[in-house]
N, C-alpha and C positions, 0 to 999 in steps of 0.2 A: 524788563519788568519781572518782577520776582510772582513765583505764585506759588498756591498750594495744595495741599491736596486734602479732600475732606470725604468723608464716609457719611451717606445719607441712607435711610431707609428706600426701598424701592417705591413706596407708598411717595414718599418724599419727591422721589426723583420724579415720579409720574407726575405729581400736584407742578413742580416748577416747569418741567417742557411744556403740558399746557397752557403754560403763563407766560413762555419762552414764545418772542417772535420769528417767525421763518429767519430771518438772516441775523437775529440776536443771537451772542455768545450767552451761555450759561451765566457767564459775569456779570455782562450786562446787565439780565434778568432779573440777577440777584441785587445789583443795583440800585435797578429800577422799582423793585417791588419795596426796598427798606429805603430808602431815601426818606427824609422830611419832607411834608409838602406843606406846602401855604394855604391856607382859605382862599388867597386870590385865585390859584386853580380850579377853584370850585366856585366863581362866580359867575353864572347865567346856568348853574346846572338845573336852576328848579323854575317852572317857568311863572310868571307874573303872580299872576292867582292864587298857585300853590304855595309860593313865597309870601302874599298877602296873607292867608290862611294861618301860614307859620307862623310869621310874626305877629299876627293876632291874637292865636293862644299863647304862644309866651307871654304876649304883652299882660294877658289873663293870668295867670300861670304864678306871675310876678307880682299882681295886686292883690290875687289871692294868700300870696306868701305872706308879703306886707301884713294885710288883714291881720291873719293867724300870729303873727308875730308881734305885732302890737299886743293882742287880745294876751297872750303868753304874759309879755311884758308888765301889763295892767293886774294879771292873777297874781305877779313872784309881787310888784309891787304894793298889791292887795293883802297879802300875806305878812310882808315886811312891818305895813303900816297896823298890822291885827299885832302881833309879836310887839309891837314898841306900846301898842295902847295897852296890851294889860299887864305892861311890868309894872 
């Protein structure tokens, strides 16, 4: 296996050993910390409630957007229909 060599600040090096497991190589670590993860990873991290909670206000969040985007919609087209009436 080929490897290499790289120059980190000590600042750096200290942040990764703490992140480093007892019997994880540096590589590993490094790995494991940049690796892509999935959402599926993170399903049952938030428990019942506070995921009811969540999806609640988004769900809010989103009707409110709606709303205000509509209303936006009705002003440019309010505007449109003023422009064509007094030419």
């Amino acid at each position: 296996m080929a490897v290499k060599t790289i120059t980190v600040t000590e600042d750096a090096y200290n942040s990764l050993k703490a992140k480093k497991g007892e019997t994880e190589s540096f590589s590993d670590t490094i790995l494991r910390i940049t690796r892509y993860r999935s959402l599926k990873e993170f399903a049952g991290a938030l428990s019942e409630k506070t995921a009811e909670k969540l999806e609640k206000g988004i769900r809010e969040r989103r009707k409110q957007h709606r709303i205000a985007h509509h209303k936006r919609i009705e002003r440019i087209a309010d505007a449109l229909r003023g422009k064509h009436g007094s030419s």
